[in-house]
OpenMM code with the backbone's topology and positions (N, CA, C; nanometers):
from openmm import Vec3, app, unit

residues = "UNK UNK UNK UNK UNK UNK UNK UNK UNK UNK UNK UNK UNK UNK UNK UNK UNK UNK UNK UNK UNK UNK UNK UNK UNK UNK UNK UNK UNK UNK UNK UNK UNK UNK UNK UNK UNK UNK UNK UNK UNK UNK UNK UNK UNK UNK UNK UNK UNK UNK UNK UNK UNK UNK UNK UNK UNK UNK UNK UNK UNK UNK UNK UNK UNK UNK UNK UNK UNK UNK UNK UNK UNK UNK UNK UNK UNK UNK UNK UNK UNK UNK UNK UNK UNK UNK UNK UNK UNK UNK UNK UNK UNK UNK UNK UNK UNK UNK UNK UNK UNK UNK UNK UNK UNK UNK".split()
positions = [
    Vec3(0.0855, -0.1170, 0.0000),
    Vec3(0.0000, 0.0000, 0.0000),
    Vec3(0.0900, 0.1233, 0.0000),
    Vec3(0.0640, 0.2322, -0.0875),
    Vec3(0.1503, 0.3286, -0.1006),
    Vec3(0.0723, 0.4877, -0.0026),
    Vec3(0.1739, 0.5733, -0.0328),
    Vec3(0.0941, 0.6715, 0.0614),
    Vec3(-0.0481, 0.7082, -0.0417),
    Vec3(-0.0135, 0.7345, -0.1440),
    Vec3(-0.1086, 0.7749, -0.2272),
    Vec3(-0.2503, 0.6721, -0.1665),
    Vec3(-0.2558, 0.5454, -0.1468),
    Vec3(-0.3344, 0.4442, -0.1181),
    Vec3(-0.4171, 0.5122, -0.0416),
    Vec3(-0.3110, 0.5483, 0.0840),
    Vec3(-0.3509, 0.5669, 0.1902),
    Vec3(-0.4624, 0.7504, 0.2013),
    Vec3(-0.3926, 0.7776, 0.1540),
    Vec3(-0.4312, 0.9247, 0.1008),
    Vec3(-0.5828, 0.9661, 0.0771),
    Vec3(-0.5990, 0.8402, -0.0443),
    Vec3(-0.7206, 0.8227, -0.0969),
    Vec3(-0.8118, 0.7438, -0.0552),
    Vec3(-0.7982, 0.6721, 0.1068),
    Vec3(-0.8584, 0.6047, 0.1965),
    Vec3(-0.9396, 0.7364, 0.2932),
    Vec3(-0.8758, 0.8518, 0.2957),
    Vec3(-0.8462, 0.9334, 0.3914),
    Vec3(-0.9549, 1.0310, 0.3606),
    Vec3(-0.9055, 1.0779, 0.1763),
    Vec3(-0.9743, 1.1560, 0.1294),
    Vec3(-1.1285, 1.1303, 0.1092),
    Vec3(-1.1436, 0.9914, 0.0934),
    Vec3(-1.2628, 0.9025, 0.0920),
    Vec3(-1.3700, 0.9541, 0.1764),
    Vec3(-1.2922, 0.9004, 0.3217),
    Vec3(-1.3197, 0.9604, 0.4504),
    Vec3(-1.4537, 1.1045, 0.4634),
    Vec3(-1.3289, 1.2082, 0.4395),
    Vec3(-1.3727, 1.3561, 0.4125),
    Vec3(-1.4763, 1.3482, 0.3144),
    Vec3(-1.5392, 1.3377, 0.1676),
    Vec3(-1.6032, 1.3201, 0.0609),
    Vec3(-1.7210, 1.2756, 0.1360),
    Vec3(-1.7240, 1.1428, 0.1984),
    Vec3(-1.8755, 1.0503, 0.2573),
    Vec3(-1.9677, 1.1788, 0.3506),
    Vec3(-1.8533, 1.2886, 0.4332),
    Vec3(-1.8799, 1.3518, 0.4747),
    Vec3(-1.8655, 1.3090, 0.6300),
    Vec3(-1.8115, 1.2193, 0.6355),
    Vec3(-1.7687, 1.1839, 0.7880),
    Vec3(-1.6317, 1.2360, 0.8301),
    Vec3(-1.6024, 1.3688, 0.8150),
    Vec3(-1.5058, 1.4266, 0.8398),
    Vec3(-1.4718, 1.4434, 0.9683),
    Vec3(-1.6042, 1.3845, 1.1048),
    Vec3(-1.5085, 1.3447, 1.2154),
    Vec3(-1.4120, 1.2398, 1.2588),
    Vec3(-1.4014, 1.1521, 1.1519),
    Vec3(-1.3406, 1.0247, 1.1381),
    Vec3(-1.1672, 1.0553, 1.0902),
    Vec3(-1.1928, 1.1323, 1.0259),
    Vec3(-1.0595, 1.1850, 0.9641),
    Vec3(-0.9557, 1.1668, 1.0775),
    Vec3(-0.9541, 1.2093, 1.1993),
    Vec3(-0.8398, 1.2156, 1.2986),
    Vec3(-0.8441, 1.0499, 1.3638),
    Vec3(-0.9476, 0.9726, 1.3317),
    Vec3(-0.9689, 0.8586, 1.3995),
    Vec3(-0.8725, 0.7449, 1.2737),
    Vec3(-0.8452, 0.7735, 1.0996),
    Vec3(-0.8422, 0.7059, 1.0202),
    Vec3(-0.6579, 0.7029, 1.0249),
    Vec3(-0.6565, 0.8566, 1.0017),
    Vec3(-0.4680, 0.8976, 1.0490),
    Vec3(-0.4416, 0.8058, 1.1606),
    Vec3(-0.5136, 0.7649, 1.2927),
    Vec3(-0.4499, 0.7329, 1.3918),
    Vec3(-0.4471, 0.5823, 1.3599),
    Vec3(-0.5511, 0.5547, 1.3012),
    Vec3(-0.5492, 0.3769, 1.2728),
    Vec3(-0.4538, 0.3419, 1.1700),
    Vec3(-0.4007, 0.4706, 1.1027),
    Vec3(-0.3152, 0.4175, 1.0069),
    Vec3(-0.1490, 0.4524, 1.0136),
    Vec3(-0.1595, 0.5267, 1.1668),
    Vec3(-0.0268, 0.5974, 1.1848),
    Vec3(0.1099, 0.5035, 1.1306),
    Vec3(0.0801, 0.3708, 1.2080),
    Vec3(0.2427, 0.2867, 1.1711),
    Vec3(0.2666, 0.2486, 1.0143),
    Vec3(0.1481, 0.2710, 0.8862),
    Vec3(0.1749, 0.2494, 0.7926),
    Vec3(0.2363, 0.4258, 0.7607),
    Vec3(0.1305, 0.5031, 0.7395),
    Vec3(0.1714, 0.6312, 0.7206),
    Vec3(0.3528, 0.7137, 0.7612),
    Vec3(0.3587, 0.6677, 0.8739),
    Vec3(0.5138, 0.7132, 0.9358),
    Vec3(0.6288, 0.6337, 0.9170),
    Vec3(0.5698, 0.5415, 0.7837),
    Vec3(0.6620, 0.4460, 0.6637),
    Vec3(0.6964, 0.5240, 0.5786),
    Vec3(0.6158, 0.6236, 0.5334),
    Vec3(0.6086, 0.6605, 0.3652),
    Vec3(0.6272, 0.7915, 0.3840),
    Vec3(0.5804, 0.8849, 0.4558),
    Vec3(0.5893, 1.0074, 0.4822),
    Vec3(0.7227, 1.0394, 0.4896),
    Vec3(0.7846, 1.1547, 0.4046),
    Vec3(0.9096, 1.1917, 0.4111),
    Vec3(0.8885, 1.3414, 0.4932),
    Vec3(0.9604, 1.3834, 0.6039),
    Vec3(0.9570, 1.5160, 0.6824),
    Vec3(1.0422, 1.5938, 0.6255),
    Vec3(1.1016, 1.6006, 0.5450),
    Vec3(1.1956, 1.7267, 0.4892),
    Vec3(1.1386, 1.7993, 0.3754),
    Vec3(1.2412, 1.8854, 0.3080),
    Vec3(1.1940, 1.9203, 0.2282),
    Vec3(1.0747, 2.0386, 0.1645),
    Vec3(1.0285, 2.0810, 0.2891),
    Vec3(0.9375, 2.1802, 0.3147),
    Vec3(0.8125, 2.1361, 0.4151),
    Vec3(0.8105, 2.0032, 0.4122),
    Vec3(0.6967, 1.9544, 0.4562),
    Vec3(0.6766, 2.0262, 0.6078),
    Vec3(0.7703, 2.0039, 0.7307),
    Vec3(0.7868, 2.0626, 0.8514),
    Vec3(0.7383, 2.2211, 0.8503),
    Vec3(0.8112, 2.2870, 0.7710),
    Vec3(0.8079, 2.4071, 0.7634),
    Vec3(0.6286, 2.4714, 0.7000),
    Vec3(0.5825, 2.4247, 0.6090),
    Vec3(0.4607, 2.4070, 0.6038),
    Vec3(0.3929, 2.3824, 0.6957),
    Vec3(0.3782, 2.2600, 0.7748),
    Vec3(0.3283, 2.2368, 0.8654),
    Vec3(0.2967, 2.3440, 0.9669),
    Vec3(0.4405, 2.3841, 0.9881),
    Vec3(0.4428, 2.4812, 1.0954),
    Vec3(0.4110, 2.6357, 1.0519),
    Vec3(0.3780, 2.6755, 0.9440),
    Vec3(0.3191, 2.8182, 0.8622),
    Vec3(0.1735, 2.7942, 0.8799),
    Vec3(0.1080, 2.6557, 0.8652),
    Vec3(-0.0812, 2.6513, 0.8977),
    Vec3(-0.0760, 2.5853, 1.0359),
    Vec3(-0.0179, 2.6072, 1.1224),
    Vec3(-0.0268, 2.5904, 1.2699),
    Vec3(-0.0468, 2.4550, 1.3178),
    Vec3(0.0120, 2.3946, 1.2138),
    Vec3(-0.0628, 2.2260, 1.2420),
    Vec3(0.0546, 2.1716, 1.4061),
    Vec3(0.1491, 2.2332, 1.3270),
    Vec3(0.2305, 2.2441, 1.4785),
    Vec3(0.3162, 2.3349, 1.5168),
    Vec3(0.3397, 2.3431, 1.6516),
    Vec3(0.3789, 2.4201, 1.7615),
    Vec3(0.5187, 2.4351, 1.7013),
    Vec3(0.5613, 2.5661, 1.7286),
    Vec3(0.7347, 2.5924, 1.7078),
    Vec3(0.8258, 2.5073, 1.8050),
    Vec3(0.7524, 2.4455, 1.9314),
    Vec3(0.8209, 2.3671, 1.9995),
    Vec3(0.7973, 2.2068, 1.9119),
    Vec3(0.6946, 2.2141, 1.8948),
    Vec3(0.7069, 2.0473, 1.8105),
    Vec3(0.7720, 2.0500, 1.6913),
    Vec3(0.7751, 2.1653, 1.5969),
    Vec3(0.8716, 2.1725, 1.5191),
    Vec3(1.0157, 2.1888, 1.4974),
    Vec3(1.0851, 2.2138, 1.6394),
    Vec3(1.2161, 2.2505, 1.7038),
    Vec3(1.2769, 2.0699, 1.7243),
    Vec3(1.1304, 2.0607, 1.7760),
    Vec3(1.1491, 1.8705, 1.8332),
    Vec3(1.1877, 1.7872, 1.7282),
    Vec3(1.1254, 1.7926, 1.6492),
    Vec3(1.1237, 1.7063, 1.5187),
    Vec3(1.2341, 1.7225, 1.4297),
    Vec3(1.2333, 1.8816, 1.4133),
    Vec3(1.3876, 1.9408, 1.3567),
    Vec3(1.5460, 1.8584, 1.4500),
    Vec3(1.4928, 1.8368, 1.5378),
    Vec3(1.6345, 1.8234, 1.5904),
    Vec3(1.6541, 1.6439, 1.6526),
    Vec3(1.5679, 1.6110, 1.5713),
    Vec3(1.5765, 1.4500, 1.5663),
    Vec3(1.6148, 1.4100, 1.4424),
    Vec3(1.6649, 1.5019, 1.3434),
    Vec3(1.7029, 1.4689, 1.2480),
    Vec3(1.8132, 1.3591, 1.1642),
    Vec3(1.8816, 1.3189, 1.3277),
    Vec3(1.9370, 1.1672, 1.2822),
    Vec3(1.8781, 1.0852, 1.2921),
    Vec3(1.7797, 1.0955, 1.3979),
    Vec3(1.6799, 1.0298, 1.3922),
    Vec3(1.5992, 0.9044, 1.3029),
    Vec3(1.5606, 0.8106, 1.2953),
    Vec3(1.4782, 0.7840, 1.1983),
    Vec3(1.3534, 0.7787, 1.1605),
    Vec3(1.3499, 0.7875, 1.0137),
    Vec3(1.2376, 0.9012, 0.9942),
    Vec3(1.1173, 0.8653, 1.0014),
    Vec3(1.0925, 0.7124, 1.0189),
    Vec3(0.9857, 0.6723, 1.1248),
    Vec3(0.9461, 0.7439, 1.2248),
    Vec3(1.0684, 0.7871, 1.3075),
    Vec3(1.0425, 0.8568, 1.4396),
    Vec3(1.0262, 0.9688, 1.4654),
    Vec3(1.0416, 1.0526, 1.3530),
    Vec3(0.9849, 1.1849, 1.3021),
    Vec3(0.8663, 1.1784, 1.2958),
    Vec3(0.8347, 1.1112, 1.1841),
    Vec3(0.6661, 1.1041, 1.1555),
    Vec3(0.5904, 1.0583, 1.2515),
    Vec3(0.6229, 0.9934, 1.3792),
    Vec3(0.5413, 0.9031, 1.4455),
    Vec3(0.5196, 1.0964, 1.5428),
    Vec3(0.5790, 1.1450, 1.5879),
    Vec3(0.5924, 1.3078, 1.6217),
    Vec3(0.5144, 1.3810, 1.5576),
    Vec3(0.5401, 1.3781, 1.4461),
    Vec3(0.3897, 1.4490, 1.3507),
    Vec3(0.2832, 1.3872, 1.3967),
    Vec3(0.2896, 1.2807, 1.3256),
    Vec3(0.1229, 1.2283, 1.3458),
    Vec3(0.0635, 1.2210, 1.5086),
    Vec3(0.1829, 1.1621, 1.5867),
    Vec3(0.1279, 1.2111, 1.7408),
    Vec3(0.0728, 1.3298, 1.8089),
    Vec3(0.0811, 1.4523, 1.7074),
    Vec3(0.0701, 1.5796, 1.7479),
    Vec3(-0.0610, 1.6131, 1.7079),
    Vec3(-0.1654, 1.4864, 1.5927),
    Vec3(-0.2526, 1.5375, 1.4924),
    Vec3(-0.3449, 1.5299, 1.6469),
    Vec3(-0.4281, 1.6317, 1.6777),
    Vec3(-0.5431, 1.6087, 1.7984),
    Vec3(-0.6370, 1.6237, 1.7474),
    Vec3(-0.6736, 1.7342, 1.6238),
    Vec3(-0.8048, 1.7854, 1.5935),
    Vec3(-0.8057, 1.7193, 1.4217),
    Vec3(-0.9537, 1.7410, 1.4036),
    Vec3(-1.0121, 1.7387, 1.2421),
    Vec3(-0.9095, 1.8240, 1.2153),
    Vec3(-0.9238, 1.9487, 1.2032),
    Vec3(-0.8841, 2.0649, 1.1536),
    Vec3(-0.7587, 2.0022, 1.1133),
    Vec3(-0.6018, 1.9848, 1.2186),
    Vec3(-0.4938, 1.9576, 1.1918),
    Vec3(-0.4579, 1.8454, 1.1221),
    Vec3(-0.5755, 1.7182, 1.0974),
    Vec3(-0.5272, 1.6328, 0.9994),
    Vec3(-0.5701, 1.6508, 0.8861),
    Vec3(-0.7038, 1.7518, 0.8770),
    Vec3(-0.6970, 1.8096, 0.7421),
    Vec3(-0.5525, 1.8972, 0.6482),
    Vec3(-0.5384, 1.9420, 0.7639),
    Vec3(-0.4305, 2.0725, 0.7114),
    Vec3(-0.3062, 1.9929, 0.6852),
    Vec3(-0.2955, 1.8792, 0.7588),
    Vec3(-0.1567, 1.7932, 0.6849),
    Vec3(-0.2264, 1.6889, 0.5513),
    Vec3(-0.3126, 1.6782, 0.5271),
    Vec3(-0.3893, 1.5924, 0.4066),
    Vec3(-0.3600, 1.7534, 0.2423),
    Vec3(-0.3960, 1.8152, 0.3277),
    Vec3(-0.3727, 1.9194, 0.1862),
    Vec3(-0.2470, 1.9494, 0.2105),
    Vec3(-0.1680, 1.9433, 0.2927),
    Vec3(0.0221, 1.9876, 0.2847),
    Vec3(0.1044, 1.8601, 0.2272),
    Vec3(0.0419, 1.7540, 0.2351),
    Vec3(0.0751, 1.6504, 0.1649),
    Vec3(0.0691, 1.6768, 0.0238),
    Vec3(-0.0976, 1.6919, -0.0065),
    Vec3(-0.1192, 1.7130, -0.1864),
    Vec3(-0.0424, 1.8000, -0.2225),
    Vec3(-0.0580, 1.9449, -0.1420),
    Vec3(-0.0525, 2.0780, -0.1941),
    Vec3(0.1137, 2.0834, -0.2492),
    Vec3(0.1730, 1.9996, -0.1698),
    Vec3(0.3718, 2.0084, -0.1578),
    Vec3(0.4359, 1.9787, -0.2023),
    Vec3(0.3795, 1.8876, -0.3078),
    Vec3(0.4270, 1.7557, -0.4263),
    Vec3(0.4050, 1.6357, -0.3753),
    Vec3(0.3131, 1.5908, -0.3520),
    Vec3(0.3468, 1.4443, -0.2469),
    Vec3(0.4454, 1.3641, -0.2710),
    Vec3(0.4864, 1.3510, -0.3925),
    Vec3(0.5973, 1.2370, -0.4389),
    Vec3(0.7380, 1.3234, -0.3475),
    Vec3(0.7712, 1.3736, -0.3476),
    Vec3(0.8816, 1.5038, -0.2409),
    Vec3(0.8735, 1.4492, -0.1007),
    Vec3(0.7380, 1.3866, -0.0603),
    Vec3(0.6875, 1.3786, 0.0981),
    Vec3(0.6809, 1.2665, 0.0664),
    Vec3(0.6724, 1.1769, -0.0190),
    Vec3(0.6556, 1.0025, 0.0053),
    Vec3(0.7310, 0.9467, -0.0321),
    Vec3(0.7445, 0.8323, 0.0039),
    Vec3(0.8168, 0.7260, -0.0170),
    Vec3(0.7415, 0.6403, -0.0851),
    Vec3(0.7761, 0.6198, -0.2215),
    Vec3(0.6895, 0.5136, -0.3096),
    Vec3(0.7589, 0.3726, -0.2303),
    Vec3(0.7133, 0.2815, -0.1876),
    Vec3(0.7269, 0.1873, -0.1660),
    Vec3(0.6144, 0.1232, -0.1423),
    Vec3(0.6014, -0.0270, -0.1186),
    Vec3(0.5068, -0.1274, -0.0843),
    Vec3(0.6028, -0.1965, 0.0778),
] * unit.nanometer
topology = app.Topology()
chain = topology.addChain("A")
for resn in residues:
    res = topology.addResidue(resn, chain)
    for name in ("N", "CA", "C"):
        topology.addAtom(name, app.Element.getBySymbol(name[0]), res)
């Protein structure tokens, strides 16, 4: 399953109009998602321009950068609390190039 897969599981989601599910679908899918998700590249910095996160969670994440990048993303997505903020990373995904932010793999 690729992120795109996943994406369009998500976007699904939002469309049916069960857009309170949205933060419930990210969380059921966090350990696939924080596979494929790449954090560089603008993605962080985006993030942190639509408030999805805190200059302290973005300081955090920034500076785990040896980190692996599992363990980045698992930081993002741990931070998603509201609809609102997993919307705003669903369009920073599209909006950013997604192929830039993913990892094509299976």
């Amino acid at each position: 399953m690729t992120i795109f897969t996943l994406l369009i599981i998500i976007l699904c989601v939002i469309l049916s109009g069960e857009e309170k599910h949205i933060l419930e679908s990210i969380q059921r899918l966090k350990d696939r998602l924080s596979d494929l998700i790449e954090p560089n590249f603008g993605l962080l910095e985006h993030l942190l321009r639509e408030q999805v996160l805190t200059p302290r969670q973005y300081d955090e994440i920034r500076s785990k950068k040896t980190a692996p990048v599992y363990k980045r993303n698992n930081t993002i997505l741990e931070s998603m609390v509201s609809e609102d903020q997993c919307r705003k990373l669903l369009k920073a995904l599209k909006k950013n190039r997604p192929a830039t932010h993913c990892q094509l793999y299976n």
